[in-house]
C-alpha positions, 0 to 999 in steps of 0.5 A: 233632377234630384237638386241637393246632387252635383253629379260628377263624371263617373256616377253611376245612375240605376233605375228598378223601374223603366219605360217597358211595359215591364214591371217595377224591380224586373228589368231596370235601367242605367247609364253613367254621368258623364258631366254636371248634367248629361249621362251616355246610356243604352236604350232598345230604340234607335238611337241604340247609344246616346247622351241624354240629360240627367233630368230626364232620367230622373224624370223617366226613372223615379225608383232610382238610385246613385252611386259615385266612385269615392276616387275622383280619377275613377268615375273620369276614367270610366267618363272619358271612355264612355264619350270615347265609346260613344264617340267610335259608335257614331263613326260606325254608323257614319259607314252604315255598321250597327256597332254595337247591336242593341241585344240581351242576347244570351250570346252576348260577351260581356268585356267584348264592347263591339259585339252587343250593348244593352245599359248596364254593359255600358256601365260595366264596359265603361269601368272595366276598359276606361277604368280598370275597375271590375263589377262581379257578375253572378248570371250571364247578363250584367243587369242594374239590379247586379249594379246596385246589389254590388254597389251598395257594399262596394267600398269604392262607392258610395250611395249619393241617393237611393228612392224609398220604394227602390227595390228588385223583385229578383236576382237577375 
């Protein structure tokens, strides 16, 4: 964990590499901070939508950077709604539903949060409803390379952090 950070609710944490046998700057990674230490994320194996520390995303993903909304009040909203979310999915599952699929489909809805998940939707589902902040997105899939082409010249954010080597090959 990067020590000179205190993260707070609402950091955004991307990643341009990832535990796939997919290239560096390809694919990526994200997930939202939700407290001092623990960030809800995405992940293709089961569980498809967990909180985990942020030590060990910084430890999975070294190429990685950190954005904080500049408004406090903005990073808690899109926080409490990603525990929320989080929450009603683990509801789902206590009744056997599967809600949200994990899929990159491309039939995939991005503002709908009960068809599919995948990570970087989280983050954009979690600042679009929790917030009402919205991330542009230039393709069909909200990717953490869009994250971090959008955050670093967003006015609303700053970077905290960003690795040396930290870059995307392609506009996905």
């Amino acid at each position: 964990m990067n020590k000179k950070i205190t993260y707070r609710a609402g950091d955004i944490l991307t990643a341009c590499d990832n535990e796939l046998a997919i290239p560096d700057g390809i694919l990526g990674h994200s997930a939202i901070v939700i407290n001092k230490s623990q960030m809800i994320e995405a992940v293709i194996s089961r569980p498809h939508m967990q909180t985990a520390s942020i030590s060990k995303f910084v430890k999975n993903h070294p190429k990685h950077a950190i954005y904080r909304p500049k408004e406090s009040s903005l990073g808690k909203a899109a926080a409490a709604y990603a525990r929320s979310y989080l929450d009603q999915r683990n509801n789902y599952l206590r009744y056997g539903l599967e809600r949200p699929s994990f899929s990159f489909s491309t039939d995939t809805v991005l503002h709908d949060p009960w068809s599919t998940i995948y990570c970087s939707k989280l983050v954009w589902l979690c600042y679009h409803h929790g917030a009402g902040y919205t991330f542009p997105n230039d393709h069909f899939l909200f990717t953490p390379e869009d994250l971090d082409t959008h955050l670093k010249k967003d006015s609303k954010f700053i970077m905290l952090y960003r690795h040396r080597k930290f870059n995307f090959l392609i506009d996905t």
